[in-house]
DRENPA-3360 file (N, C-alpha, C; in nm, 2 decimals, always signed):
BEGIN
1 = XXXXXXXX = +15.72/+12.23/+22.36/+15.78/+12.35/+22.29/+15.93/+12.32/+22.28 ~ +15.99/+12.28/+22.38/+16.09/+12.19/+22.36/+16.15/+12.13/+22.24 ~ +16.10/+12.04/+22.22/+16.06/+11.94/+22.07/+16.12/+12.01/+21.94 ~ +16.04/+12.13/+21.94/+15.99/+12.14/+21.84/+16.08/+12.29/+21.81 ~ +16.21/+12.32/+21.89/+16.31/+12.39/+21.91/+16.41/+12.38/+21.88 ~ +16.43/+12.20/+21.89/+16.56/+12.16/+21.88/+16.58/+12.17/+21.72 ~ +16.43/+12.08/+21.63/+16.45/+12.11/+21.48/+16.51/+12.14/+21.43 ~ +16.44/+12.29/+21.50/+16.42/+12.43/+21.40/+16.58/+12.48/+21.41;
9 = XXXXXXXX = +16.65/+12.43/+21.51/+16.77/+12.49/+21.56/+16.89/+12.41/+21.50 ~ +16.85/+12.29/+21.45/+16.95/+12.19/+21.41/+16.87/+12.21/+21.23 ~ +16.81/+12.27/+21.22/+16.82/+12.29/+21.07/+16.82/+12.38/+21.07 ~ +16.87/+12.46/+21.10/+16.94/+12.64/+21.08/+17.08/+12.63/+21.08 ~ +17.14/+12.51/+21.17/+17.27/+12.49/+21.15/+17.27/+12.41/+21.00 ~ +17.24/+12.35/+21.01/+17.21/+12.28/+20.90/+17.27/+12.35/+20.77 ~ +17.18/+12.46/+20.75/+17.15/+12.54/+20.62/+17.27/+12.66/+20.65 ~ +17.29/+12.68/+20.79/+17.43/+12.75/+20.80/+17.55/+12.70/+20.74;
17 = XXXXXXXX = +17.56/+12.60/+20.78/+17.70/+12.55/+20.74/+17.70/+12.53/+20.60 ~ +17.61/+12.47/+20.53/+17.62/+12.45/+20.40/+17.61/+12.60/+20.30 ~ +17.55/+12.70/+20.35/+17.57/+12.83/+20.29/+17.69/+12.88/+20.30 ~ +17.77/+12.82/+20.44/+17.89/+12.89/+20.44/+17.96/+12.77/+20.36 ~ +17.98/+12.69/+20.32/+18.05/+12.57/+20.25/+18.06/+12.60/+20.13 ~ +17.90/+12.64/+20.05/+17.92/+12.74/+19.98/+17.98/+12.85/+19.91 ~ +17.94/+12.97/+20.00/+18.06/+13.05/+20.00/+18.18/+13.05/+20.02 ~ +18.25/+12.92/+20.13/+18.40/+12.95/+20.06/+18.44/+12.83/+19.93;
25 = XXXXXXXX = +18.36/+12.76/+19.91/+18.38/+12.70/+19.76/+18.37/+12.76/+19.67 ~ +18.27/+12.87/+19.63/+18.26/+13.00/+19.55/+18.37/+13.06/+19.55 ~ +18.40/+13.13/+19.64/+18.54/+13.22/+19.64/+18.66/+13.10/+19.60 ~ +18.70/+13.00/+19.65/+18.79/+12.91/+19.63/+18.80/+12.91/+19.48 ~ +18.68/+12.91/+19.43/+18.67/+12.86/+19.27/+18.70/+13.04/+19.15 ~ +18.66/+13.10/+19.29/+18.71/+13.26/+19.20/+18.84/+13.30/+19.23 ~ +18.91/+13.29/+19.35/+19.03/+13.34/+19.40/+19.12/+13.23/+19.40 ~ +19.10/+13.11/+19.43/+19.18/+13.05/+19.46/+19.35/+12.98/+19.33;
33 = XXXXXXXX = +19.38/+12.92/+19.43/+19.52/+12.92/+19.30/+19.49/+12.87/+19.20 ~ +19.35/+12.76/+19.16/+19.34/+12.69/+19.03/+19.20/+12.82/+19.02 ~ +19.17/+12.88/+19.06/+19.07/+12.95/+19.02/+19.05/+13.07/+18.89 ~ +18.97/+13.11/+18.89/+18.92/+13.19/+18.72/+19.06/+13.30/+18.72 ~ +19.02/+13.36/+18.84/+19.16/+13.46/+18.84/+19.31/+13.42/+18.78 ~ +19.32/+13.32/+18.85/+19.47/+13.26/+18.80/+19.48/+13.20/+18.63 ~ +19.32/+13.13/+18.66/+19.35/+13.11/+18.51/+19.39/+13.21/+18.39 ~ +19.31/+13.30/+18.38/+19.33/+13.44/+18.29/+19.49/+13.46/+18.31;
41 = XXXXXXXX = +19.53/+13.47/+18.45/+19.69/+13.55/+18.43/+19.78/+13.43/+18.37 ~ +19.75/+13.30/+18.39/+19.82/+13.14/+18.35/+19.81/+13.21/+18.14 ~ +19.68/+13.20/+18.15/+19.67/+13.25/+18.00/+19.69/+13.37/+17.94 ~ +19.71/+13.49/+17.99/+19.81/+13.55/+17.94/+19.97/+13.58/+17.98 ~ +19.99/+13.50/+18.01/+20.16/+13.48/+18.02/+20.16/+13.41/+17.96 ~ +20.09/+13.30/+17.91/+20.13/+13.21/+17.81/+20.15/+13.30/+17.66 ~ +20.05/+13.38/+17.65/+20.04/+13.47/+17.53/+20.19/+13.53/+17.53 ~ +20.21/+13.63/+17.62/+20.35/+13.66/+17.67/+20.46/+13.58/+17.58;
49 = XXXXXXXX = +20.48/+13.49/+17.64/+20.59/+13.38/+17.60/+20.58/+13.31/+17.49 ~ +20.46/+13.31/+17.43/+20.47/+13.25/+17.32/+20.52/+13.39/+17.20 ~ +20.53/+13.49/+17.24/+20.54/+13.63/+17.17/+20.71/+13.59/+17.18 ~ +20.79/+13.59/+17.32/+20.88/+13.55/+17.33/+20.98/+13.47/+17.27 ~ +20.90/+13.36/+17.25/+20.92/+13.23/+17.19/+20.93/+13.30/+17.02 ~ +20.85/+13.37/+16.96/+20.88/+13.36/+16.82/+21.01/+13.51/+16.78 ~ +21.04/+13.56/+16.92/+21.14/+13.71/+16.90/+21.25/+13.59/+16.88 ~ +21.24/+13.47/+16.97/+21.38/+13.40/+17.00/+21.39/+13.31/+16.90;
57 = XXXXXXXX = +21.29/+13.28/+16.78/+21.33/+13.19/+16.72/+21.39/+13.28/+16.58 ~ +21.32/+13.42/+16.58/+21.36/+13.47/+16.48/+21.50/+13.55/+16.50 ~ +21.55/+13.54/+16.62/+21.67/+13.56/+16.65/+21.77/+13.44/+16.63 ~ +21.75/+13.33/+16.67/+21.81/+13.25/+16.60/+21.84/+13.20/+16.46 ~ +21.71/+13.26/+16.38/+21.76/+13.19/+16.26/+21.78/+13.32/+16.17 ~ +21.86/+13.47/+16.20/+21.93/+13.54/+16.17/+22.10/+13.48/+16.23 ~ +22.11/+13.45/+16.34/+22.23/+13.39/+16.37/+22.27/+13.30/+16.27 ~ +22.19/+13.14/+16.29/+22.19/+13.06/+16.17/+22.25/+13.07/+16.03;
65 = XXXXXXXX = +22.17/+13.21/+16.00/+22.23/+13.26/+15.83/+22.34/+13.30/+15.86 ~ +22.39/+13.43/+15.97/+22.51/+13.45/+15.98/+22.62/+13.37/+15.99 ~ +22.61/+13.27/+16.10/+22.68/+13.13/+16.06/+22.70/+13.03/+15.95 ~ +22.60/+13.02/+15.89/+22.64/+12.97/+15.71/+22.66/+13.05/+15.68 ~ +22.65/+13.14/+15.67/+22.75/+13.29/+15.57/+22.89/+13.27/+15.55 ~ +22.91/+13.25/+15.68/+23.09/+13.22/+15.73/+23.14/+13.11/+15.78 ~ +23.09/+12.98/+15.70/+23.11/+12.90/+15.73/+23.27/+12.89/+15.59 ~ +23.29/+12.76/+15.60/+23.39/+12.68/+15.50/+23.35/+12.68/+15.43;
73 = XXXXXXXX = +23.19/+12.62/+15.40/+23.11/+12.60/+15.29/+23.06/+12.70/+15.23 ~ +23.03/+12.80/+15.25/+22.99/+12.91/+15.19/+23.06/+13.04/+15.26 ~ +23.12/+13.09/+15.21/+23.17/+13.23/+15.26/+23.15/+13.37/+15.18 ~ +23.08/+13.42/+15.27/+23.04/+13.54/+15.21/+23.13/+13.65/+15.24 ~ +23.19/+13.72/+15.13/+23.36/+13.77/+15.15/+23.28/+13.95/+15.21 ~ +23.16/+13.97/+15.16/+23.08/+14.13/+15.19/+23.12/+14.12/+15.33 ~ +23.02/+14.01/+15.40/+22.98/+13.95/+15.54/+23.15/+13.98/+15.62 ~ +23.26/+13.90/+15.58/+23.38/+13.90/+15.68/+23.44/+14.02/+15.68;
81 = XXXXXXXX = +23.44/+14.10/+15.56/+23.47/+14.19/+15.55/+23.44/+14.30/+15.65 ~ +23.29/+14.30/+15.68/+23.24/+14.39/+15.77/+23.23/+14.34/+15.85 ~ +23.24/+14.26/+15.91/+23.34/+14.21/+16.07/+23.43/+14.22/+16.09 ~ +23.49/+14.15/+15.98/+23.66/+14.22/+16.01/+23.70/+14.34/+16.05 ~ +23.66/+14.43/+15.98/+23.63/+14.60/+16.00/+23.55/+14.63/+16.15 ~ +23.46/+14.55/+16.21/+23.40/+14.59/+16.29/+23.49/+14.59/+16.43 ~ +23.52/+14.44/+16.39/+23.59/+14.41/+16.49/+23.73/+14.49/+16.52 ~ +23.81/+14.48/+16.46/+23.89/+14.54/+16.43/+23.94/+14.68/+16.43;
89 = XXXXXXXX = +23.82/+14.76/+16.40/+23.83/+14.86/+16.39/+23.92/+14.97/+16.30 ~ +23.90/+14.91/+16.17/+23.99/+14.91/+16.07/+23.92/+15.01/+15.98 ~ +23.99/+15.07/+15.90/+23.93/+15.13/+15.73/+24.01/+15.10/+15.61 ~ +23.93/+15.14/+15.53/+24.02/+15.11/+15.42/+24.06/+15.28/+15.36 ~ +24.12/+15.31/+15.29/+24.17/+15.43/+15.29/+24.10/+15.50/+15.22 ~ +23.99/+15.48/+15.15/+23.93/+15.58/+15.04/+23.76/+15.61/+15.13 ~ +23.74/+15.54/+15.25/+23.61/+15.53/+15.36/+23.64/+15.67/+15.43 ~ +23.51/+15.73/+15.46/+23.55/+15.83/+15.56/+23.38/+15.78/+15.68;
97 = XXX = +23.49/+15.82/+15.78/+23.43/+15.79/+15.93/+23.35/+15.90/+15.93 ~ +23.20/+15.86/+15.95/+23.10/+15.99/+16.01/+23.04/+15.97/+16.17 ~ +23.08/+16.03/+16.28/+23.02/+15.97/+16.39/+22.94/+16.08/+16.45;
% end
């Protein structure tokens, strides 16, 4: 009876450990840092930033134009004018201020 105890006992460990090996490889593969979870949030932050990415490019190339506006090469006299004025804080005498 002996015998035939040890087996049954060393294949119960057996099948324990590897159920639990299992289970934390499952969870590892669901929670863990390369796992499903992370991936989804990896991919939408990327969405994020690529949203980001096109506010910042269309911000730049409103700058861009305002800078050839007023460059040497091309001067746009509307453009300085109303900087000038902005900056400045200037009028011209026939303008009336509505604030």
């Amino acid at each position: 009876m002996n015998r035939t105890a040890r087996p049954a006992l060393a294949t119960f460990l057996f099948f324990a450990v590897a159920f639990a090996m299992a289970i934390y490889f499952t969870f590892a593969a669901v929670q863990g840092d390369f796992g499903l979870f992370a991936r989804v949030e990896i991919e939408a932050e990327g969405e994020d930033l690529s949203i980001q990415l096109a506010s910042v490019q269309t911000d730049v190339e409103i700058m861009e134009n305002l800078t050839k506006r007023l460059s040497d090469d091309y001067l746009d006299l509307d453009l300085l004018d109303e900087q000038t004025r902005k900056v400045l804080g200037m009028l011209r005498p026939d303008e009336i201020v509505i604030r």
